[in-house]
C-alpha positions, 0 to 999 in steps of 0.5 A: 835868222841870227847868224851864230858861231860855236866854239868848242875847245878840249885841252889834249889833242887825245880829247874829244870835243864832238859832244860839245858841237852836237850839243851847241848844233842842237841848241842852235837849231831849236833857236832857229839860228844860222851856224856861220863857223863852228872853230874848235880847239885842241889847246890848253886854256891856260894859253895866252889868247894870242898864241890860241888860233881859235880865239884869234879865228873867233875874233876875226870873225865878229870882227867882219860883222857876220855873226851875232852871237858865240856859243859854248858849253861853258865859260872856261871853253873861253880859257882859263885866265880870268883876264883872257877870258874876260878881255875876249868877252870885252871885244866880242861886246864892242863888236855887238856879240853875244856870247851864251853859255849853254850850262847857265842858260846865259848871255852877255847881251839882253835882245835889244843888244844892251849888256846883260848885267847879270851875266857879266856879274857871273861870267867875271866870278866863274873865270875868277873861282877858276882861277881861284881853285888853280892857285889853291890846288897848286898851294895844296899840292905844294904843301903837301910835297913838303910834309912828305919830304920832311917826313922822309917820303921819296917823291921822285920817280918809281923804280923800275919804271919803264922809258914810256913811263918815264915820258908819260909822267914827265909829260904831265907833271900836274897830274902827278902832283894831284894824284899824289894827293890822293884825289880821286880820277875824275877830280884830278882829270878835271883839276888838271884839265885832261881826260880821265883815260889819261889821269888813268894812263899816268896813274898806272905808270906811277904804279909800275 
């Protein structure tokens, strides 16, 4: 049996990761394989690698030789740096483990243990458009904070907000900006990596 590790991340500790360990355990056991460490992270994936303990964990452990193979749910559980992403993939392939991403069906390494050219091609395009869609968000919402200033729009705080909108607001900046572009709940949600139950929970401080 091939032993394995699941790893699972969410970005705010309100997040919930449950399904994406109930869906690797279930891949896993129709595989046959052998689940040595399941290692989940509350973090942001726009973390350096050497400030996440789970990638750091998930290193170690290939590191020691006792598991094969790494499954996520998707690249970006990895992170959100093109270049993190693909530094982590880089030693786990040195280290003869495979790393499969369950929404593509794919893997880095073919069975006889050789690269997957395939799958590096794609893996270095997704954590790139990841990337990608970032700056560009932040290009939009930066333009679109300059129309509204110059056409005399206030951008600041709503008044009469209340201390817990105050922190709620400044606590998540991002979200703000996105909603301000008129994006829906669960593109913002996504766009700025939290849950919708909080894209929510600002939008109705912004509302006050």
């Amino acid at each position: 049996m091939i032993p394995i590790a699941i790893f699972v991340r969410v970005s705010k500790q309100s997040q919930d990761y449950e399904r994406q360990i109930a869906d690797l355990n279930h891949y896993a056991a129709k595989q046959g394989y052998t689940v040595v460490s399941t290692i989940a992270e509350k973090i942001s994936g726009a973390k350096r690698n050497h400030d996440r303990k789970g990638i750091t964990e998930l290193l170690t452990l290939a590191a020691s030789g006792r598991i094969k193979k790494v499954l996520v749910s998707e690249v970006s559980r990895l992170g959100r740096r093109t270049s993190d992403v693909l530094r982590v993939i880089e030693e786990l392939t040195e280290q003869g483990v495979s790393v499969y991403a369950q929404n593509y069906n794919l893997e880095t390494l073919t069975p006889d243990g050789k690269r997957n050219p395939v799958a590096s091609l794609l893996f270095t395009l997704l954590a790139e458009f990841a990337r990608l869609e970032r700056e560009t968000l932040v290009e939009r919402i930066t333009s679109g904070l300059e129309q509204a200033r110059r056409r005399g729009k206030t951008l600041g705080r709503p008044m009469g907000s209340t201390k817990d909108s105050e922190v709620l607001l400044r606590e998540y900046p991002l979200v703000v900006r996105i909603l301000r572009q008129g994006l829906s709940l669960r593109q913002t949600a996504k766009l700025a990596d939290v849950s919708v139950n909080t894209v929510r929970k600002v939008k109705g401080a912004l509302e006050k």
